[in-house]
VEXRO-304993 format. One record per residue: residue number from 1; chain; x, y, z of N, C-alpha, C in turn; residue in one letter. Coordinates in nm, 3 decimals. Example, Ala and Ser with C-alpha at 12.3 -4.5 7.8 and 13.67 -1.06 7.14 Angstrom:
BEGIN
PT;1;A;1.319;-0.569;0.780;1.230;-0.450;0.780;1.320;-0.330;0.780;A
PT;2;A;1.285;-0.225;0.708;1.367;-0.106;0.714;1.290;0.003;0.787;S
This chain:
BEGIN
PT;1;A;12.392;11.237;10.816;12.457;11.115;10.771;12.362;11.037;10.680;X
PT;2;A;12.407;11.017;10.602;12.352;10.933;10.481;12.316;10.766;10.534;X
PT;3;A;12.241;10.706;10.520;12.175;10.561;10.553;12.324;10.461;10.484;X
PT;4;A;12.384;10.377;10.576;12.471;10.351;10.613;12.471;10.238;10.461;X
PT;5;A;12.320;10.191;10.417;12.290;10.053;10.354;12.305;10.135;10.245;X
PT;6;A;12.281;10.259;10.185;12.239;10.293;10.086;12.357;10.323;9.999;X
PT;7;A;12.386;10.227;9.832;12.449;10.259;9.769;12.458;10.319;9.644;X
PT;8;A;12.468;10.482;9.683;12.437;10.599;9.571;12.432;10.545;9.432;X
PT;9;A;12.547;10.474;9.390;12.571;10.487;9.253;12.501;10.390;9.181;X
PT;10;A;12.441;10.277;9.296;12.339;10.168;9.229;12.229;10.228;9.208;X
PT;11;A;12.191;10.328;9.291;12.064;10.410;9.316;12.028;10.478;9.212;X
PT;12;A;12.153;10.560;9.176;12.158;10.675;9.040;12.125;10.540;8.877;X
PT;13;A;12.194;10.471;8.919;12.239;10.393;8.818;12.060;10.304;8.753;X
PT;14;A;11.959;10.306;8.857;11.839;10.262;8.855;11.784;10.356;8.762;X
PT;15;A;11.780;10.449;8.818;11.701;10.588;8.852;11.703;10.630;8.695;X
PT;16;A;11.807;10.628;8.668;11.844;10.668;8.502;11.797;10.570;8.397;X
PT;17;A;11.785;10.419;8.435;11.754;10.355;8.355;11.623;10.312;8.404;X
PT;18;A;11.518;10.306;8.481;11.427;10.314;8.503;11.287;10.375;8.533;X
PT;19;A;11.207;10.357;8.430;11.084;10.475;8.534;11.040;10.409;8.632;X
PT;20;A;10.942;10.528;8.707;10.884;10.390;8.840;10.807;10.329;8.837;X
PT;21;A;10.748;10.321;8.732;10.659;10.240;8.753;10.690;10.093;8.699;X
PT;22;A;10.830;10.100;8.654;10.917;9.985;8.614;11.044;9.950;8.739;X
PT;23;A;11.021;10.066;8.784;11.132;10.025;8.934;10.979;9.974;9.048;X
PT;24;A;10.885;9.998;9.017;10.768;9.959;9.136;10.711;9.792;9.089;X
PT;25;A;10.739;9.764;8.967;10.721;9.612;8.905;10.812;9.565;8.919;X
PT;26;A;10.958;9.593;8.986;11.049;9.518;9.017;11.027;9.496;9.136;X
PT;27;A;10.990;9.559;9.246;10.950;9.560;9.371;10.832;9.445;9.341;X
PT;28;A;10.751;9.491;9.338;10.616;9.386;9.313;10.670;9.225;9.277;X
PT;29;A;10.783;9.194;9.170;10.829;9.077;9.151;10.929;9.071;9.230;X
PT;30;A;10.986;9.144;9.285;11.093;9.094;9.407;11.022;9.024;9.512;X
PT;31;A;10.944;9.062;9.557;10.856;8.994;9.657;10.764;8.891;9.602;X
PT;32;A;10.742;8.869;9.525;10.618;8.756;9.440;10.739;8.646;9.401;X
PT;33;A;10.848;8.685;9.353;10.931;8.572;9.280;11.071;8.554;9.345;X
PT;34;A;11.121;8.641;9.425;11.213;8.647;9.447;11.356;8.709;9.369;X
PT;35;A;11.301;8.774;9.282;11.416;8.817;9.182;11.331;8.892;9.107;X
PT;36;A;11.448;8.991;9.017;11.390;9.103;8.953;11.448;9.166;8.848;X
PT;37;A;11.363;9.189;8.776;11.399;9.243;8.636;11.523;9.350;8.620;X
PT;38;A;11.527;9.399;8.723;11.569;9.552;8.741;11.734;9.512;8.773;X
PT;39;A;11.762;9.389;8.798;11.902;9.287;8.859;11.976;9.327;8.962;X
PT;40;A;11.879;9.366;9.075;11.906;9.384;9.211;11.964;9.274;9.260;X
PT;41;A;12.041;9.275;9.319;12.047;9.154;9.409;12.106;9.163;9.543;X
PT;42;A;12.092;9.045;9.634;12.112;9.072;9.784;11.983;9.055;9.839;X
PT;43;A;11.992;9.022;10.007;11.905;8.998;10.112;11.773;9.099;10.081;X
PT;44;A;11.668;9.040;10.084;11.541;9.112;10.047;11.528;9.236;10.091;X
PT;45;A;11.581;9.243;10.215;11.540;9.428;10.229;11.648;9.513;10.191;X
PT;46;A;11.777;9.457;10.153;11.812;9.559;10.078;11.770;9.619;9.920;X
PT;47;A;11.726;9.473;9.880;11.715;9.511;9.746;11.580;9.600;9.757;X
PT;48;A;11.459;9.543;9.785;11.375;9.635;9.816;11.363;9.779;9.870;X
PT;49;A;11.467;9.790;9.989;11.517;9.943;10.022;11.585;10.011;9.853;X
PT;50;A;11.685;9.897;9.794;11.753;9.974;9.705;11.666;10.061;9.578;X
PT;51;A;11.559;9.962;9.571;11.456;9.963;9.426;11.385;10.083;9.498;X
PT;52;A;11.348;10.099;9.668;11.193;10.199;9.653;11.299;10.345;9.680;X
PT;53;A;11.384;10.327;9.702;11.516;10.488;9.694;11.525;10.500;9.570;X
PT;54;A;11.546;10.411;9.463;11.574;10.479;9.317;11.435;10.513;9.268;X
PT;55;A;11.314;10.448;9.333;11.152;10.503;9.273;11.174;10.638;9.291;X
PT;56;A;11.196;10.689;9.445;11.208;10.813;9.472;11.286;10.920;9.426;X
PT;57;A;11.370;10.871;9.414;11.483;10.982;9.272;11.444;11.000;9.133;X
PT;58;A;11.393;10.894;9.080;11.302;10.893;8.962;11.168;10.980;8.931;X
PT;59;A;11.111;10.989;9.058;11.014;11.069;9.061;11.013;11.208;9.081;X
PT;60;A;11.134;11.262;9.174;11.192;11.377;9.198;11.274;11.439;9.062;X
PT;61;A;11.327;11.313;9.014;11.357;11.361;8.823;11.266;11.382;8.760;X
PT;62;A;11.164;11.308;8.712;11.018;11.368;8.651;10.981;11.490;8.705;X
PT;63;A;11.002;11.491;8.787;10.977;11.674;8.887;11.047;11.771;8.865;X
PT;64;A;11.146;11.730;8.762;11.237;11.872;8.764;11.389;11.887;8.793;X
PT;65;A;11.384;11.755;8.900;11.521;11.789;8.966;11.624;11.714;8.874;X
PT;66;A;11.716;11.765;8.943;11.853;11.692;8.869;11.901;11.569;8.906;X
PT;67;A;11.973;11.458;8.900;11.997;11.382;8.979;12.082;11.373;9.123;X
PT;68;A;12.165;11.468;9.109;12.219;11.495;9.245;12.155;11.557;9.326;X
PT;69;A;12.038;11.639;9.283;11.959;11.714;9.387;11.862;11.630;9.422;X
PT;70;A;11.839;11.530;9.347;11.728;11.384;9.368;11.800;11.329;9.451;X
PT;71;A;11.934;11.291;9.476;12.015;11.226;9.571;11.997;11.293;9.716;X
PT;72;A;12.031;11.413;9.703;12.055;11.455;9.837;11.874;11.498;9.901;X
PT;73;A;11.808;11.502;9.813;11.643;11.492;9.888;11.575;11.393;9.893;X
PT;74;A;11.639;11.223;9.848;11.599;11.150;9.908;11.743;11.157;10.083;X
PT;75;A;11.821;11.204;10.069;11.920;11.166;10.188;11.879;11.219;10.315;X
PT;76;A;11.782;11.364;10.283;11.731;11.449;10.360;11.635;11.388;10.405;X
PT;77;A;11.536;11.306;10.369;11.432;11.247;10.407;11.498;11.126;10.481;X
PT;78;A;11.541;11.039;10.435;11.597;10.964;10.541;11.635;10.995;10.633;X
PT;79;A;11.734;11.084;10.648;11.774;11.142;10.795;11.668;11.225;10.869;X
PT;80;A;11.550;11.238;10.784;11.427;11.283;10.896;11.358;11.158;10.977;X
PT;81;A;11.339;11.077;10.890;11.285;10.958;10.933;11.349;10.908;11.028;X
PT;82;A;11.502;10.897;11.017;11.571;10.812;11.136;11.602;10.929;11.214;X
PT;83;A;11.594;11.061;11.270;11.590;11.149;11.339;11.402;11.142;11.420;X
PT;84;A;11.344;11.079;11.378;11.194;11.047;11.431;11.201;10.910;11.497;X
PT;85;A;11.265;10.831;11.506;11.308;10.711;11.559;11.338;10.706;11.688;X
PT;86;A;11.475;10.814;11.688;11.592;10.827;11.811;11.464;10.920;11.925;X
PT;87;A;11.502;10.876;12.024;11.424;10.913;12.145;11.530;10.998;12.208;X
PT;88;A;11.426;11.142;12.254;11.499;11.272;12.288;11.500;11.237;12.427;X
């Protein structure tokens, strides 16, 4: 299952128009100013969740991948992370 907060098409929609190190200066001024170049908006940890998921697709694009295969290997990692959470 895909992270319940996460909305793909804002994600893709970053990812394409941003490198990261211009999606990581939006982060940096999201938290310093409260607002951001990148025109995230919403409660701080989403936008911040939203900005450091499109870093990660961005970077997996510089790598080669495609964007849907950047989608579904950041989705994979999330569901590892929250599969490390849940107590067996």
């Amino acid at each position: 299952m895909v992270d319940k907060g996460m909305d793909i098409k804002e994600i893709k929609e970053l990812a394409k128009r941003f490198s990261p190190e211009e999606i990581e200066r939006c982060i940096q001024q999201q938290l310093r100013e409260g607002e951001n170049i990148c025109d995230v908006k919403g409660p701080i940890e989403y936008v911040i969740g939203e900005l450091a998921k499109a870093e990660v697709v961005k970077k997996l694009m510089e790598e080669g991948m495609n964007i849907t295969d950047a989608v579904r290997e950041l989705a994979r990692r999330i569901r590892l992370v929250q599969k490390g959470f849940k107590k067996e």
